[in-house]
C-alpha positions in Angstrom: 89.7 100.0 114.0 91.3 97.5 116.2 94.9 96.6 116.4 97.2 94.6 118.5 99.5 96.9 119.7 103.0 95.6 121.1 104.5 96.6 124.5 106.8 93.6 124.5 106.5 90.0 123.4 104.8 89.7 126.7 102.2 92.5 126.5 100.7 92.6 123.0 97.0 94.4 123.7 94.1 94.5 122.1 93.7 98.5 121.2 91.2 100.8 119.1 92.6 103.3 116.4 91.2 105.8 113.9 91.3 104.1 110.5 94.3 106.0 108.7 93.0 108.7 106.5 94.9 109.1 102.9 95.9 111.5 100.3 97.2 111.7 96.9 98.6 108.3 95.5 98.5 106.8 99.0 96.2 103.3 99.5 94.1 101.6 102.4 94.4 98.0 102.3 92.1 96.3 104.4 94.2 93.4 105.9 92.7 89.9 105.7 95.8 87.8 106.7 99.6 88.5 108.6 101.9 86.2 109.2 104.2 86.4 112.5 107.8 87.0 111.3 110.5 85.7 113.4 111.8 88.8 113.8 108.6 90.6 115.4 109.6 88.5 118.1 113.1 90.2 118.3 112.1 92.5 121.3 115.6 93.7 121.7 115.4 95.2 118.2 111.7 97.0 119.0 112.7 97.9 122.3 113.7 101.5 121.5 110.3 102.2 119.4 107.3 100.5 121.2 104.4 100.8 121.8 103.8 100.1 118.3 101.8 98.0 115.6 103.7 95.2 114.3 103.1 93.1 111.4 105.0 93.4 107.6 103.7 89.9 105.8 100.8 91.0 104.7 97.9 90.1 102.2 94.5 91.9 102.0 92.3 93.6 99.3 92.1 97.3 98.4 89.5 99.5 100.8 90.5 103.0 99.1 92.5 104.7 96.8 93.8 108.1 96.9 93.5 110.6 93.7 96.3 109.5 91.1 96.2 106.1 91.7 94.9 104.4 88.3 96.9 100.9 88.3 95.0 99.8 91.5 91.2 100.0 92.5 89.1 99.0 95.5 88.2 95.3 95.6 91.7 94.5 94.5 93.2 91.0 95.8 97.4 92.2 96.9 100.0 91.5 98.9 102.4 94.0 99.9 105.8 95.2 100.5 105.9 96.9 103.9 109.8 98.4 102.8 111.0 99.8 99.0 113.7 101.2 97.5 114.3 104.4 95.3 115.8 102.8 92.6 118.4 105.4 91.6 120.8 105.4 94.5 124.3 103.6 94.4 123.2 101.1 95.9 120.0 100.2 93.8 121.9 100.7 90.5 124.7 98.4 91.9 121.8 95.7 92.8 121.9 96.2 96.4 118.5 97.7 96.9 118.4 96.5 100.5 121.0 98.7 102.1 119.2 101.4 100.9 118.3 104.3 102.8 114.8 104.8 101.5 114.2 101.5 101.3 114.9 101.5 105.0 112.8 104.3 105.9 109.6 103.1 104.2 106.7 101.5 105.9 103.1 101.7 106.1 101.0 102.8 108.5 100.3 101.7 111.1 101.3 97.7 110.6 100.0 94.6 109.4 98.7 93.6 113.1 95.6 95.9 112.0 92.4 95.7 110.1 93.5 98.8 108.1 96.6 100.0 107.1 97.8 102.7 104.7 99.9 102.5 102.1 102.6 105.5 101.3 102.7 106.8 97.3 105.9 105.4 97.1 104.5 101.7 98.4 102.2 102.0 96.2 103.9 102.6 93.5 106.4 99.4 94.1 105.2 97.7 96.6 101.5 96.9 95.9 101.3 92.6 93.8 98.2 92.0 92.7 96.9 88.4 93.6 96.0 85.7 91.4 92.6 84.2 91.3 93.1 81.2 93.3 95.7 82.1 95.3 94.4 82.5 99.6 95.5 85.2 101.8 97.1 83.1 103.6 99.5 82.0 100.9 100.0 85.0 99.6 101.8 86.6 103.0 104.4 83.9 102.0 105.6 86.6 99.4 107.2 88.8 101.7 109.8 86.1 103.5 110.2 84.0 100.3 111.3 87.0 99.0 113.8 87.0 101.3 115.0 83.8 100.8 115.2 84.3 97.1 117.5 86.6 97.8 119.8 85.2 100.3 120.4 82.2 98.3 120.9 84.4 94.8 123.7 86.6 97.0 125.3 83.5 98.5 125.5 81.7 95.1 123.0 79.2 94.6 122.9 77.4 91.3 121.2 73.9 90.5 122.8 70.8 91.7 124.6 72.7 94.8 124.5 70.9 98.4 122.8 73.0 100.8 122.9 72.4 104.8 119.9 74.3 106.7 121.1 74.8 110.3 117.9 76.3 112.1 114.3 74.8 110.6 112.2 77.4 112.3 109.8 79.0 109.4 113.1 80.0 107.7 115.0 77.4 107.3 112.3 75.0 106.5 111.5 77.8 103.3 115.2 77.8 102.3 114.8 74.0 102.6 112.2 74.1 100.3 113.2 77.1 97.9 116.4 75.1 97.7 115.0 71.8 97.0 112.7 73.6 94.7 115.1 75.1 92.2 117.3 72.3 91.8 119.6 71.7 95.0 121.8 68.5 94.4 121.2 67.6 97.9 119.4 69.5 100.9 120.2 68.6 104.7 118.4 70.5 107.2 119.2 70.8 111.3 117.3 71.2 114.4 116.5 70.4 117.7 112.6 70.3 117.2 111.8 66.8 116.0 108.2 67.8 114.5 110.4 70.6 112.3 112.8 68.1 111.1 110.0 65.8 110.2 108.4 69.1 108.5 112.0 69.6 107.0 111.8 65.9 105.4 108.3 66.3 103.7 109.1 69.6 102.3 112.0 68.5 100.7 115.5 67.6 102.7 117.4 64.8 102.2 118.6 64.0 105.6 117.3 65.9 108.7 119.6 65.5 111.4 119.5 66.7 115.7 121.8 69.6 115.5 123.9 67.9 118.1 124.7 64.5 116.0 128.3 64.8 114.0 127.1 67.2 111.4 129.9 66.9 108.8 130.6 62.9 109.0 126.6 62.9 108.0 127.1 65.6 105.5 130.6 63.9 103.8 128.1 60.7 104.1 125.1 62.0 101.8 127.4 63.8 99.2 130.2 61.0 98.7 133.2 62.6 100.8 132.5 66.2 100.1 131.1 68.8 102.9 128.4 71.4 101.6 128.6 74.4 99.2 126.5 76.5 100.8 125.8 76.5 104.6 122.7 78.7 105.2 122.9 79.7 109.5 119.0 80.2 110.1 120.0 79.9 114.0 121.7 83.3 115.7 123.7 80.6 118.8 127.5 80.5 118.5 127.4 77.0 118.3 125.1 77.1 115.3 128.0 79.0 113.4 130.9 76.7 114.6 128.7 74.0 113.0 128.4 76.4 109.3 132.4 76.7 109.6 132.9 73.2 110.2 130.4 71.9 107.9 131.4 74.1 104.4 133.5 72.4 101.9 136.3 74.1 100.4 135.5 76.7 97.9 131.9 77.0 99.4 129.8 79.7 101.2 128.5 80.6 104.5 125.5 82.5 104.1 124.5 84.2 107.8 120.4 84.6 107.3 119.8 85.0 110.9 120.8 87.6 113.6 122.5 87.0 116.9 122.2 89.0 120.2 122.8 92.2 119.7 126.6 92.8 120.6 127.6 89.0 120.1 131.2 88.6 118.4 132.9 85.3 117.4 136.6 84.9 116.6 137.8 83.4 113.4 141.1 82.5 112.4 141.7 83.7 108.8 144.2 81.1 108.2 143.0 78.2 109.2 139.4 78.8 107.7 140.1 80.9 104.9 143.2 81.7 103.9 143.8 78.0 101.6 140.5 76.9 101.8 138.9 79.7 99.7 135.5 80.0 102.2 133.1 82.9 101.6 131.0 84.2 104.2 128.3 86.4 103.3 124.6 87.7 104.8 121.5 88.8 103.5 118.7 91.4 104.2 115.2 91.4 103.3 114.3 91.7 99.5 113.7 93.5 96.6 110.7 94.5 94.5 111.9 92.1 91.6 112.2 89.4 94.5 108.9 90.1 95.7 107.2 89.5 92.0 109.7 86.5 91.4 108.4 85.2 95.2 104.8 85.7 94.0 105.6 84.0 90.6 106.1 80.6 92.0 103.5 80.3 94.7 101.7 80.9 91.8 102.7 78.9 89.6 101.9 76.1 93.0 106.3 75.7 92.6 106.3 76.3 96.5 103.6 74.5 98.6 103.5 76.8 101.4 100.1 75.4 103.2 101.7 72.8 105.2 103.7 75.3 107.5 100.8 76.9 108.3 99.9 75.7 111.9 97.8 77.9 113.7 95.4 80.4 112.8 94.8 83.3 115.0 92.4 86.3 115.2 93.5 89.9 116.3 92.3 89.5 119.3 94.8 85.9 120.4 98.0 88.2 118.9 99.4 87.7 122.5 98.8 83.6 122.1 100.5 83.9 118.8 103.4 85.9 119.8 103.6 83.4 122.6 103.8 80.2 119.9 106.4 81.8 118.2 108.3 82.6 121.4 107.8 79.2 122.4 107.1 76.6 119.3 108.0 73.6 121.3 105.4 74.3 123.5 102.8 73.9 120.9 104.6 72.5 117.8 104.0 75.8 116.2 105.8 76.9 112.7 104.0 79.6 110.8 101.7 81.5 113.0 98.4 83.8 110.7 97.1 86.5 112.2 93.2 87.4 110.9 92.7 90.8 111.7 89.0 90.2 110.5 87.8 87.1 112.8 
């Protein structure tokens, strides 16, 4: 089978594999559509493990099953969770399946940058959604990074009629724009300094989409009658992005840090004069659960979350390079949510 196997984000090659054999309660999924995450582009973080087949938002429909498997069968429509959780650690049973160690061991094989890939038991047997009728693979690789944002939001508090400030519209900002706007925000201001993805930002939702250089919290105190935001959700990893989330949070409010920074980067904070009397939370997230994966694939279902429109390019295996490129580089090509078709 072919792949596009990554070297860098500047040497992604077209390569030839054996399609992966499976056993007992394992799967093959033959993989229609994948989107480019943001953090496949995050070559600091693959360095250490390349070359390698990248790729985890995926959608496809069942090749094979392996003996055992009787909830599944080939022909199946599914989107899949690429990491899962044992469910009976401390930190499942205290709701924090994410930090768990199995849940960060898991994977399939070999990625979703592939026309095949096989699914573990243990994937299988939490990680497989079945698709609606109706529902493209396209949309359905959405499930894994709404996920995502499901549960960032959930962990930093999110309830209806909350203000929520975006800094950062790449791909997910503009979904916790719309997630936001979706489930009730009271208000929802996004930031960038990509015009076409504050424009994107407007249609899918925000309020006021501002340059990420104008005077955030005067525009902010201007939308919600005097008052900052009450949750700040940093989609940006630049130092300056997170001065703007301290300075932009009203009292009582919450921070939520979605994306990463450099590796090593620090910032300094003064506990007093941020927290100490002004009662600030800071808080991150990390991919999802199962139970956000279903809930993700719940509302794109129920057409709650129009997802079509951040789809701008459509790529086969063979132009993984371009699309690495795109995402490298969106300004380039006004790029947002990049689709890898492993069978074009």
């Amino acid at each position: 089978m072919r792949v596009a196997m990554y070297y860098s984000n500047q040497d992604v090659r077209l390569e030839e594999m054996p399609v992966p054999a499976i056993g007992p309660g394992e799967m093959l999924v033959r993989i229609e559509a994948s989107g480019i995450c943001g953090s496949d582009v995050m070559e600091w973080y693959r360095r250490h493990k390349v070359p390698l087949v990248l790729g985890h938002e995926i959608a496809g429909t069942v090749e094979a099953v392996g003996d055992g498997v009787i909830n599944y069968r080939a022909g199946d429509r599914v989107a899949v969770a690429h990491h899962v959780p044992c469910n009976t650690c401390y930190y499942c049973l205290n709701d924090n399946h994410t930090v768990c160690e199995t849940l960060r061991k898991t994977n399939f094989d070999p990625g979703g940058f592939a026309e095949y890939v096989r699914l573990p038991a243990i994937n299988v047997d939490r990680g497989v959604f079945r698709l609606p009728d109706g529902l493209s693979y396209e949309e359905a690789t959405f499930v894994e990074p709404v996920a995502c944002i499901l549960r960032g939001q959930r962990r930093a508090g999110f309830s209806p009629g909350k203000s929520v400030l975006v800094i950062g519209a790449g791909i997910a900002g503009l979904l916790h724009v719309h997630v936001a706007r979706t489930l009730g925000a009271g208000t929802v201001i996004a930031t960038d300094i990509l015009r076409y993805r504050l424009e994107m930002a407007g249609r899918l939702g925000a309020d006021l989409a501002v340059q990420a250089d104008e005077d955030l919290p005067a525009k902010i105190r201007e939308l919600n009658k005097g008052r900052l935001a009450d949750l700040v959700i940093v989609c940006a990893g630049a130092s300056t992005a997170i001065m703007q989330a301290l300075n932009s949070v009203e009292r009582g409010g919450t921070v939520l840090f979605f994306a990463p920074t450099e590796p090593g980067a620090t910032f300094p904070l003064s506990i007093n004069d941020l927290f100490w009397r002004n009662d600030i939370t800071l808080t991150t997230s990390y991919a999802g659960s199962p139970a956000d994966y279903a809930l993700a694939l719940k509302l794109i279902k129920a057409g709650n979350f129009n997802v079509r429109p951040m789809i701008t390019h459509r790529l086969g295996l063979a132009e993984a390079q371009l699309g690495f490129r795109m995402v490298l580089h969106p300004q380039d090509c006004d790029s947002v949510k990049v689709i890898i078709e492993p069978q074009r």
